[in-house]
C-alpha positions as CSV (number, residue, x, y, z in Angstrom):
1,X,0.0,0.0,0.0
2,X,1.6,3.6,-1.2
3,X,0.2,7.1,-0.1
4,X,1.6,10.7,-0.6
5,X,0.9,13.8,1.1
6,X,1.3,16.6,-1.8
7,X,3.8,17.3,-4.5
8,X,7.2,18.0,-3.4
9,X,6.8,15.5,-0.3
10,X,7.9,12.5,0.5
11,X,6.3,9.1,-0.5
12,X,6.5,6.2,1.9
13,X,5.4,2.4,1.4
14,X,4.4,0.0,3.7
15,X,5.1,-3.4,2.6
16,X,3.6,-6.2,3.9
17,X,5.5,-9.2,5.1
18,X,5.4,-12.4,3.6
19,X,4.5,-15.0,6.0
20,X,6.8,-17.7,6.4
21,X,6.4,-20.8,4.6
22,X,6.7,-23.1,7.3
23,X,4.3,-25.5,8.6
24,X,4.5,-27.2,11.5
25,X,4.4,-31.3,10.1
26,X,6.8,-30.1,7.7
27,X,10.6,-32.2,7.6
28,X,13.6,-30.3,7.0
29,X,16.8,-31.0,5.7
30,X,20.3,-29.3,5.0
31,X,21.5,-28.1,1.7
32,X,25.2,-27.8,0.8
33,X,24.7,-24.7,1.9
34,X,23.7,-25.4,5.1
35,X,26.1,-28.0,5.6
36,X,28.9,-25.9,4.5
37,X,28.0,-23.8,7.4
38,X,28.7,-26.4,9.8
39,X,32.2,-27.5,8.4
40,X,33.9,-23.8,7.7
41,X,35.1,-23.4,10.7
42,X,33.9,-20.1,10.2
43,X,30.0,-19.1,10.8
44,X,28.3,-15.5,10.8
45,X,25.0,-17.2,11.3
46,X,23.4,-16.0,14.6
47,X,23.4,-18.3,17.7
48,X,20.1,-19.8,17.6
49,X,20.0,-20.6,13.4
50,X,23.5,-22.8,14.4
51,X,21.1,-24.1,17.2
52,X,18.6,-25.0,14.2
53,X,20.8,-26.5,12.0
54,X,22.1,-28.8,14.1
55,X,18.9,-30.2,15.3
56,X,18.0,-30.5,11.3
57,X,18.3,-34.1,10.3
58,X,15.7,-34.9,7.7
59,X,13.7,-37.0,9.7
60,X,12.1,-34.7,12.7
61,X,9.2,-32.4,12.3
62,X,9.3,-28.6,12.7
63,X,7.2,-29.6,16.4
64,X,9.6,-32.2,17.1
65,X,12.0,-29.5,16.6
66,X,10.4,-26.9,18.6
67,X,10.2,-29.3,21.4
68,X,14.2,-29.8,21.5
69,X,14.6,-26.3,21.1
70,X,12.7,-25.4,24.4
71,X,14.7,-22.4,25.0
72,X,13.2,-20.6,21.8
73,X,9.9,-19.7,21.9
74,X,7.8,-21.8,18.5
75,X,7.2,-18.5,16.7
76,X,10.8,-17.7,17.0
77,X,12.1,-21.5,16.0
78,X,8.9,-21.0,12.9
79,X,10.6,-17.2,11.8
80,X,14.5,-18.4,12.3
81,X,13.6,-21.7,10.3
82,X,12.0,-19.6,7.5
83,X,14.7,-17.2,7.3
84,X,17.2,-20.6,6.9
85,X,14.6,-22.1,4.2
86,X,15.2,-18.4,2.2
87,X,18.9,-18.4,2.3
88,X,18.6,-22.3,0.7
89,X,20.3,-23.2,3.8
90,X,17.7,-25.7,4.0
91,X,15.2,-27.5,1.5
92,X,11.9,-29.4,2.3
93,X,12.3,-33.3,2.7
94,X,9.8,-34.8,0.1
95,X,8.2,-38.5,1.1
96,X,7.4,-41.1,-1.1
97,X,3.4,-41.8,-0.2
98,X,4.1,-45.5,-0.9
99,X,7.0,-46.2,1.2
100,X,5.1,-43.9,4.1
101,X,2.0,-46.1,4.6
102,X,3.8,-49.0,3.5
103,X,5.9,-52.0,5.5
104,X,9.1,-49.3,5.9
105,X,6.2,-47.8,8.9
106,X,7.4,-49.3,12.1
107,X,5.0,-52.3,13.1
108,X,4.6,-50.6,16.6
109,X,2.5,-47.4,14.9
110,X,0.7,-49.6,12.2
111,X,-3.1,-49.0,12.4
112,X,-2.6,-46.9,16.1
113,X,-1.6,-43.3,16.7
114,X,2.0,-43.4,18.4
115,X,1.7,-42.7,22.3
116,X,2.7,-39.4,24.0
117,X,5.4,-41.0,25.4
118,X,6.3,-42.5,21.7
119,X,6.6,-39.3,20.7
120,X,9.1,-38.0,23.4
121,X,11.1,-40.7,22.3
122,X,11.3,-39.7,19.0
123,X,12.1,-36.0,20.3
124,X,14.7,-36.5,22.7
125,X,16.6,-38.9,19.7
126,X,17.2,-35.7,17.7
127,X,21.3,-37.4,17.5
128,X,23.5,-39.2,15.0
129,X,26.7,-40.7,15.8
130,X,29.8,-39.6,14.4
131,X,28.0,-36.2,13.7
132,X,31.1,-34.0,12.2
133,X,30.8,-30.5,12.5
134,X,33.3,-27.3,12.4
135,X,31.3,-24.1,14.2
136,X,33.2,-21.1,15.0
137,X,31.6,-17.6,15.5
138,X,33.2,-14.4,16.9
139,X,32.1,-13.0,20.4
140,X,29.9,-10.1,19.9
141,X,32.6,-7.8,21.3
142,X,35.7,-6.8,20.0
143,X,39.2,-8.3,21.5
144,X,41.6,-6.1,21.5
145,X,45.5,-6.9,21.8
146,X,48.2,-4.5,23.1
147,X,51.3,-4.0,20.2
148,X,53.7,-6.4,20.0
149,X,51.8,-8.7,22.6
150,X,50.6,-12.3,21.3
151,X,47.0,-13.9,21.4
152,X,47.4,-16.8,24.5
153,X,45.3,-19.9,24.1
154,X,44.7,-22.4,26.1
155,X,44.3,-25.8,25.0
156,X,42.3,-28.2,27.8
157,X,43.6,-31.8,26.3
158,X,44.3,-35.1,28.7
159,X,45.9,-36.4,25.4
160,X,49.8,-35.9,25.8
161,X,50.7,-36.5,22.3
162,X,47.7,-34.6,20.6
163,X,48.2,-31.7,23.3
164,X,51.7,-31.2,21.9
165,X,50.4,-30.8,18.4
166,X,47.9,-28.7,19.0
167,X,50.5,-26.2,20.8
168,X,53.0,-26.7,18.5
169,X,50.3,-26.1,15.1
170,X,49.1,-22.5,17.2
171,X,52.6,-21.6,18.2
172,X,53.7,-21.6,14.5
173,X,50.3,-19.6,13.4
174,X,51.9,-16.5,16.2
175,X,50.1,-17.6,19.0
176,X,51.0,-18.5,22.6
177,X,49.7,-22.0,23.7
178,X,49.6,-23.3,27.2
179,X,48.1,-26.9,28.1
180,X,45.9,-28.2,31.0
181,X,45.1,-31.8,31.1
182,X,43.0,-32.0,34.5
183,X,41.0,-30.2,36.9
184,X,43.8,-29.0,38.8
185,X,45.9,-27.9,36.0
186,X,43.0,-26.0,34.6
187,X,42.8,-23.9,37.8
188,X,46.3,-23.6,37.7
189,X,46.3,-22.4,34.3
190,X,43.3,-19.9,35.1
191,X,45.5,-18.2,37.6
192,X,49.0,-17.9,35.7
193,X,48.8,-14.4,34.4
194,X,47.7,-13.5,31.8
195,X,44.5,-14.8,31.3
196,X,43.9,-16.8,28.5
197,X,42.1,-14.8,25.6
198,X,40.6,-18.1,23.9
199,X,40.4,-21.6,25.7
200,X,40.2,-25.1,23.5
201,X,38.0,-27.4,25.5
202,X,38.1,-30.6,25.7
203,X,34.5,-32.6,27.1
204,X,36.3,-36.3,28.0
205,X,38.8,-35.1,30.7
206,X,40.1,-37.8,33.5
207,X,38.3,-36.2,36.4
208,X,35.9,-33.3,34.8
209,X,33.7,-33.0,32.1
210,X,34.2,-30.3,29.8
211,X,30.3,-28.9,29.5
212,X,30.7,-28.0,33.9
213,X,34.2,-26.5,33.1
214,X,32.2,-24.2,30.4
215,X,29.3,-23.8,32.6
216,X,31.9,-22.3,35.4
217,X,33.8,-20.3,33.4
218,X,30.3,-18.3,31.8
219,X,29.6,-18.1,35.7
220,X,32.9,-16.8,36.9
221,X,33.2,-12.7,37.4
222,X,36.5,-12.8,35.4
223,X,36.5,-15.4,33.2
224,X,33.1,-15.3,31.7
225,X,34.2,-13.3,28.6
226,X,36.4,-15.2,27.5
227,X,35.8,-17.4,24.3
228,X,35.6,-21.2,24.1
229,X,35.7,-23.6,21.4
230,X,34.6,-27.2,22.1
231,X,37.5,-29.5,20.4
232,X,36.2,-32.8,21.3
233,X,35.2,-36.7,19.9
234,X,31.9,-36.0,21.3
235,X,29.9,-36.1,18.7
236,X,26.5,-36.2,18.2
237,X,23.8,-33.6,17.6
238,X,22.6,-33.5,21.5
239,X,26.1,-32.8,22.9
240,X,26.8,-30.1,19.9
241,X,23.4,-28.2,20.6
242,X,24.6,-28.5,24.6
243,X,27.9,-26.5,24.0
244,X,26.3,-23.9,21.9
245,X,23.5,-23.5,24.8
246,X,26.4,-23.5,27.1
247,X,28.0,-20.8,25.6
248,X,30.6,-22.3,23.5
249,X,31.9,-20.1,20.7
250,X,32.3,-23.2,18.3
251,X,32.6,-26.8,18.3
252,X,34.9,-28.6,16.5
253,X,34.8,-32.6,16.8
254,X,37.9,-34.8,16.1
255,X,39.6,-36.0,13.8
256,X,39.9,-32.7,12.8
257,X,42.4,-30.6,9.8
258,X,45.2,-28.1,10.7
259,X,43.6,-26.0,9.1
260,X,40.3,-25.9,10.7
261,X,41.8,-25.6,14.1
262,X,44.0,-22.2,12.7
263,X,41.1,-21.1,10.9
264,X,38.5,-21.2,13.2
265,X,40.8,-19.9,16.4
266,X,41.4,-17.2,14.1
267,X,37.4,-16.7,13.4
268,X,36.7,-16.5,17.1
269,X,39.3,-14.1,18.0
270,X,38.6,-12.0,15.3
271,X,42.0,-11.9,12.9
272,X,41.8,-11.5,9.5
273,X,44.3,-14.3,7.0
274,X,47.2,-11.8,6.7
275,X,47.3,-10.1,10.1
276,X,48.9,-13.5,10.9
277,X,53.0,-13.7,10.0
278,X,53.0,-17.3,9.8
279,X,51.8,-19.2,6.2
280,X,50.2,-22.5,6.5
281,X,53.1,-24.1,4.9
282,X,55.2,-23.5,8.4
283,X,52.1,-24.9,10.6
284,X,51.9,-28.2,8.4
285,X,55.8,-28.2,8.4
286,X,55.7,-27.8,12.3
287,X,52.8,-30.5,12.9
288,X,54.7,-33.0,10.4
289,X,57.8,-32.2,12.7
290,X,56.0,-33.0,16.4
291,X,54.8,-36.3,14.7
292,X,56.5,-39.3,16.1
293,X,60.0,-40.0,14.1
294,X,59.9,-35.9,13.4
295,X,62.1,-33.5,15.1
296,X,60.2,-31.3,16.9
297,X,61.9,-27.8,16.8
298,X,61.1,-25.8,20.4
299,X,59.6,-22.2,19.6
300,X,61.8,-19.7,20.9
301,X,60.5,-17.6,23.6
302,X,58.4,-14.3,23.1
303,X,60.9,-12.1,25.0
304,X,63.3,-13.1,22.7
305,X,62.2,-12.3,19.2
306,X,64.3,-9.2,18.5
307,X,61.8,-6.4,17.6
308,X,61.2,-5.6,14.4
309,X,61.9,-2.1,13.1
310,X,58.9,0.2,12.6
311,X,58.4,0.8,9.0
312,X,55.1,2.1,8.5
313,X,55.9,5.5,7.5
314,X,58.4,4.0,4.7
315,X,56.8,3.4,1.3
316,X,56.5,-0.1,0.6
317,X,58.9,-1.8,-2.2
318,X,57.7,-2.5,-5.5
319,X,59.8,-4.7,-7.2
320,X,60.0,-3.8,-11.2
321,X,57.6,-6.1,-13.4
322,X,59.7,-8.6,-14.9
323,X,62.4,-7.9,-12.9
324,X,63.9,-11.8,-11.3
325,X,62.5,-10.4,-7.1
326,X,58.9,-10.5,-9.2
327,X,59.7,-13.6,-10.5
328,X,61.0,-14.9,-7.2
329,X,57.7,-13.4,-5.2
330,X,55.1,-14.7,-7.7
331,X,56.2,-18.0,-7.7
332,X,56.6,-17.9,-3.9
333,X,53.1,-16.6,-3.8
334,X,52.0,-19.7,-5.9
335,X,53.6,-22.1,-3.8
336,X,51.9,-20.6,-0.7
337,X,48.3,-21.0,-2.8
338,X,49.3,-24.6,-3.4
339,X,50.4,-25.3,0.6
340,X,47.1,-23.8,1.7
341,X,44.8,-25.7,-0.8
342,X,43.3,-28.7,1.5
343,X,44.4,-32.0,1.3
344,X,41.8,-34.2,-0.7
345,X,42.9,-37.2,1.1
346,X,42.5,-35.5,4.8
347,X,39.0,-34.7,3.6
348,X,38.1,-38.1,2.3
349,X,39.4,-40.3,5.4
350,X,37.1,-38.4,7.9
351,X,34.0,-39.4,5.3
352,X,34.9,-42.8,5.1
353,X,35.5,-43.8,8.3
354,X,32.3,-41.4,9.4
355,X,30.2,-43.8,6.8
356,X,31.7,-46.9,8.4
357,X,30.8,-46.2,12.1
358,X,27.6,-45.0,11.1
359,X,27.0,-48.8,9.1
360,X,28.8,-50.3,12.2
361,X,26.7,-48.7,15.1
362,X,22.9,-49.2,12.9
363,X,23.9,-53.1,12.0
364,X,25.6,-53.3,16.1
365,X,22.1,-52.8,17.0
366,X,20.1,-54.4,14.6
367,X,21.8,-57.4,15.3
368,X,21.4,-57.3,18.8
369,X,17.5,-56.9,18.5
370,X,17.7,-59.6,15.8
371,X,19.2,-62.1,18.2
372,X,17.0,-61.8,20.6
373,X,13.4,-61.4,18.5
374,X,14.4,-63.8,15.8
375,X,11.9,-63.0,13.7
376,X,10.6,-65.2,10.5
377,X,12.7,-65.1,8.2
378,X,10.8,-64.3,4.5
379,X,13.4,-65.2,1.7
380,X,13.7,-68.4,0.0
381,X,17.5,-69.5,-1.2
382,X,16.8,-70.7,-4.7
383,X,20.1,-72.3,-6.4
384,X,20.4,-73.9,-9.9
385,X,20.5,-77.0,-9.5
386,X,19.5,-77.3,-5.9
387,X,16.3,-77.6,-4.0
388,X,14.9,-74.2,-2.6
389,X,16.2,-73.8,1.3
390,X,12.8,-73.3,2.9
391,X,12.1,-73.2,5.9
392,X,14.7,-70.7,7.7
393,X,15.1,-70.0,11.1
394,X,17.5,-67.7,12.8
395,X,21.1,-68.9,14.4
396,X,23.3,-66.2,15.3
397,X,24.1,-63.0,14.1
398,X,27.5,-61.5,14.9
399,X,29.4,-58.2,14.0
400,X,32.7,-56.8,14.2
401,X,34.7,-53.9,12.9
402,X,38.2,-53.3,12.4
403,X,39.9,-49.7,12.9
404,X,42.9,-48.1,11.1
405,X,45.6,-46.1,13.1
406,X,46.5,-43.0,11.1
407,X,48.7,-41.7,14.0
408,X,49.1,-42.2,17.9
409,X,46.0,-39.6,18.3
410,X,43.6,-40.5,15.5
411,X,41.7,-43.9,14.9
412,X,39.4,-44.5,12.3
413,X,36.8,-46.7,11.2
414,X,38.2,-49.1,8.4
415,X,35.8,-52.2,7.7
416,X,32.7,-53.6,9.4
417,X,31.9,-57.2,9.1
418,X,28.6,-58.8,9.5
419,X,28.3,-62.6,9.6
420,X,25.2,-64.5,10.6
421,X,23.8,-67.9,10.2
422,X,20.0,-69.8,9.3
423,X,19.3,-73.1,9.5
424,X,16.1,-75.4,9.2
425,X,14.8,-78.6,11.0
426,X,15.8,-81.2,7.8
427,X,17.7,-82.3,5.7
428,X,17.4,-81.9,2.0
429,X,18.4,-84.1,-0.4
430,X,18.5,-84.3,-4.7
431,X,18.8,-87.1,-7.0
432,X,20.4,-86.8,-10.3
433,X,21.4,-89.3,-12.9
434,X,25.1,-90.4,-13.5
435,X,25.0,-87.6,-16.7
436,X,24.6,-84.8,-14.3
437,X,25.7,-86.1,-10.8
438,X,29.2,-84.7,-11.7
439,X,28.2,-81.1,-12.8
440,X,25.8,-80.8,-9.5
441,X,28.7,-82.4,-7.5
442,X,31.1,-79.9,-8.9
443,X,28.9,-76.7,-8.1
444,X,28.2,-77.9,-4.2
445,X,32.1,-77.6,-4.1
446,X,32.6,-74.4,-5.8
447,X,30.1,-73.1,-3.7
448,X,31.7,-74.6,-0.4
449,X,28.1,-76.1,0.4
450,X,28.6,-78.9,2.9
451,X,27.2,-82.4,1.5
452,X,27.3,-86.1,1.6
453,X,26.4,-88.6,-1.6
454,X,24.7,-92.1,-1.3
455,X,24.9,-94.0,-4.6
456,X,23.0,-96.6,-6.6
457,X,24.9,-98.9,-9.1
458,X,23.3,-101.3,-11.4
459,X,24.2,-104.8,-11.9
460,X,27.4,-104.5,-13.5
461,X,28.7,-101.8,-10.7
462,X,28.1,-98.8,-12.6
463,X,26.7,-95.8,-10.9
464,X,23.8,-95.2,-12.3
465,X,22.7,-91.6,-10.1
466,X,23.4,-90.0,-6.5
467,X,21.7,-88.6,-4.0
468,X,23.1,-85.7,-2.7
469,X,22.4,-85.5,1.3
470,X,22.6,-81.1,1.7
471,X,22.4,-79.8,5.5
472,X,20.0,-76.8,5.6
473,X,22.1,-74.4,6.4
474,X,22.6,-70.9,5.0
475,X,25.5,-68.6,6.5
476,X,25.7,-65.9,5.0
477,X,27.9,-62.3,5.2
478,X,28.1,-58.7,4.9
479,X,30.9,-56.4,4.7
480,X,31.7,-52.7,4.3
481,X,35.2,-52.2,3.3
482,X,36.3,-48.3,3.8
483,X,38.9,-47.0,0.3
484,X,40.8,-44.6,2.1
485,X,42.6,-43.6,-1.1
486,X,39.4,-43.1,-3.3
487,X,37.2,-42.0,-0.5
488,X,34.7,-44.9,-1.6
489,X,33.6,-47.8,0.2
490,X,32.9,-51.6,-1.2
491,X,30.0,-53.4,0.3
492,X,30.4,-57.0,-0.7
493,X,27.7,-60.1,0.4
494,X,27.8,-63.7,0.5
495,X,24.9,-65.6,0.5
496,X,25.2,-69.6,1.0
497,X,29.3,-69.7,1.8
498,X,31.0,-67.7,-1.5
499,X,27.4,-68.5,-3.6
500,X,25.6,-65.1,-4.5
501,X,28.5,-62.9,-4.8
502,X,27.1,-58.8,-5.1
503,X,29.5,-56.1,-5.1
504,X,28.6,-52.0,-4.7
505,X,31.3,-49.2,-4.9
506,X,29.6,-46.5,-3.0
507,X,29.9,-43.3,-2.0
508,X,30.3,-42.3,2.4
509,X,26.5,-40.1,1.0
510,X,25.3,-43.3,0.5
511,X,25.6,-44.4,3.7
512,X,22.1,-42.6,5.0
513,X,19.2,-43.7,7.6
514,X,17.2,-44.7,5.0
515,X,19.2,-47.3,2.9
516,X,20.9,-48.9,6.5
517,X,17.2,-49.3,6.9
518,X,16.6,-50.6,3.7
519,X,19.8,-53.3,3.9
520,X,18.5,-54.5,7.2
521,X,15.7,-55.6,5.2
522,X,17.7,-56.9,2.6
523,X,19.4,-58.8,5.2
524,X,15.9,-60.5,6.3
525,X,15.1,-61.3,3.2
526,X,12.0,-58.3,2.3
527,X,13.9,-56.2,0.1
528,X,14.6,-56.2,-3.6
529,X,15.2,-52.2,-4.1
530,X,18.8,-52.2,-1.8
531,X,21.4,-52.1,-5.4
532,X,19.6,-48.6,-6.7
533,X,19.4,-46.8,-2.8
534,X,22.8,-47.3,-2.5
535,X,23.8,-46.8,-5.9
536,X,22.0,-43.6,-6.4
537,X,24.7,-41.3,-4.5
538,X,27.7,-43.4,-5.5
């Protein structure tokens, strides 16, 4: 609506506000955007759309969400969720009708309305394991730092080796690192002058936990200022939103890069990339040097660097175009582009191993439940050449995983293996002539199926067929191999011994809620849809 008062006056419009497009039932998820806000390291989202995000998970409603977030009020969660959903920082989850009312519904709710209780359930699961996020945002006020004084931090760590890097990766960016690894050593800490200006907190300490040591220092008179970032393995959506209400100025969860520690240190406390002397290329050198076998060089103390003389008034120095000092400082400028360019294989293992434990942790689970509900079991083993293994009841289902160590500090997930076992209540047995016993005979071996023969013979001695005597037994396996290399993972089954071979090259992506769900099926025989779900992101 426009209205003016007279010529020569101003005109003014009121505008009205869309209203947001948001409805309660609706089921979010993030976009690369919005996932690329949680892995920068570097955020100026506000405090409580970082709260949002985290709790977005494609599979819990905007009320389920508003429930977890009981600290904002539902038209706030409704507005900040909108304003997310505008910036394509998140995009609507669409359902398949079919697969909604069909057998992927849990049996529990089938026909009934899910309890109250049911619900709260479902609410206070708002978590994934191995959740991998990288928030850093800058305190609201500005940190000032007297001239020619340093930046302290303070790294909380009970991890000796990974305490050391840590120090020796911030003292090479031009920052001054101290370590506690207890609760005495963190008082201690507090009260050696000066006070820290940024504090690296661990949550897994040997006789504290990290979210009390945040909630004294945003308590404390003195110490509530100062900004805290949550380095930890903790890692799943619940304790992330916990830091962030606790005050935490980021959250970073291991295995974490260099250059996501620098950078988002530097994001908190407010420095830009070149107010910082020291390239990335000297922080990698200086973490490769603290690894085990490396030298690790001591930093020499602050009082004595020899001050450097004060040259602002000078004109800086041009070298002449063409001249060899161009030639000398563009290529050095090209090799510092190259050193900070992030490792494709650092980003990759993190993905894999992530996919792995999530596989790991659904199937640990699943067969738990499964060996103690043993539930019918739908799919009929049909071989060539075999009669149909019918019948199928549950033996034993066992998992295991294997982890890779990539350095004293870090571990990571490398293959999951899942093996389980069906037998029935008979024998079965097959008769074939003497012109096919031998091709029968030689595919029971091949396939490492356990059988024994009883033969007829004619009058003159001859064989004349076999009966082949076949245990009902089906073992069976599943494995997820992890490609550190590629950053792919190969998901190889067995059915019947080495019968029924399937191979998938897949993609960590692939590795989602929905087709762990849908191999678990596959696994009891129901599903038939398990290549193209897994396929479809590979």
């Amino acid at each position: 609506m426009a209205r003016s008062r007279g010529r020569g006056r101003r005109k003014f419009c009121i505008v009205a506000k869309e209203p947001p497009m948001i409805n309660i039932e609706d089921v979010y998820f993030l976009t690369y955007l919005g996932k690329s806000e949680l892995a920068a390291a570097g955020t100026s989202l506000s405090r409580p759309e970082l709260e949002l995000l985290v709790l977005i998970d494609g599979k819990a409603t905007v009320s389920q969400i508003q429930a977890s977030a009981g600290h904002l009020a539902p038209g706030a969660v409704i507005e900040v969720l909108d304003k997310l959903l505008r910036a394509e920082r998140i995009a609507l989850q669409q359902f398949d009708i079919g697969d909604f009312f069909g057998a992927g519904a849990p049996s529990e709710w089938k026909g009934e309305m899910p309890s109250d209780s049911a619900i709260a359930r479902g609410v206070s699961t708002l978590q994934q394991n191995g959740y991998i996020v990288r928030i850093a945002r800058r305190p609201p006020g500005e940190l000032k730092l007297a001239q020619g004084k340093k930046f302290q931090v303070m790294v909380v760590e009970d991890d000796q080796n990974l305490a050391e890097n840590m120090c020796m990766v911030l003292t090479h960016a031009g920052f001054v690192a101290r370590v506690a690894a207890n609760r005495e050593q963190i008082v201690a800490a507090f009260r050696q002058p000066p006070l820290p200006d940024l504090v690296l907190l661990d949550v897994t300490l040997p006789d504290a936990d990290g979210f009390d040591v945040l909630a004294k220092v945003r308590q404390h008179p003195m110490l509530g200022k100062i900004p805290v970032i949550m380095v930890t393995g903790t890692a799943t959506r619940e304790a992330v939103l916990k830091g962030l209400l606790g005050g935490a100025n980021g959250y970073i969860t291991k295995p974490f890069e260099i250059d996501v520690l620098v950078k988002a240190v530097k994001t908190v406390l407010g420095i830009e990339a070149g107010d910082q002397k020291a390239d990335l290329g000297s922080i990698l050198d200086a973490a490769e040097s603290a690894r085990p076998g490396g030298e690790a060089v001591a930093a020499a103390p602050a009082a004595a660097t020899p001050a450097e003389p004060e040259a602002e008034a000078e004109a800086p120095f041009v070298p002449a175009p063409g001249g060899l000092l161009a030639q000398l400082r563009q290529a050095a400028l090209a090799k510092q582009l190259e050193q900070q360019k992030p490792d494709p294989k650092e980003q990759m293992i993190p993905r894999v191993s992530a996919a792995v434990e999530r596989a790991y942790r659904h199937l640990k689970e699943f067969a738990g439940q499964l060996n103690l509900a043993k539930p019918a079991y739908a799919k009929e083993y049909a071989i060539v050449g075999v009669p149909k293994f019918d019948d199928l009841k549950w033996e034993e289902v066992r998992i295991d995983f294997r982890t890779r160590e990539l350095s004293p500090t870090t571990k990571v997930f490398e293959r999951m293996t899942l093996n389980f076992s069906l037998s029935a209540n008979k024998k079965l047995s097959v008769t074939r002539d003497a012109s096919a016993d031998e091709k029968l005979e030689q595919l029971l071996l091949g396939t490492k199926i356990a059988f024994t023969t009883q033969q007829e013979r004619n009058d003159r001695g001859a064989v004349v067929r076999t009966t082949f005597i076949i245990p009902c037994e089906v073992k069976a396996s599943l494995q997820l191999v992890g490609n550190f290399d590629t950053g792919k993972l190969l998901l190889k089954t067995h059915n019947v011994e080495h019968f029924g071979t399937l191979e998938y090259v897949l993609s960590p992506e692939a590795i989602t809620e929905e087709s762990l769900n849908e191999l678990s099926r596959f696994i009891l025989g129901e599903s038939r849809r398990i290549g193209p779900l897994l396929l479809q992101d590979a």
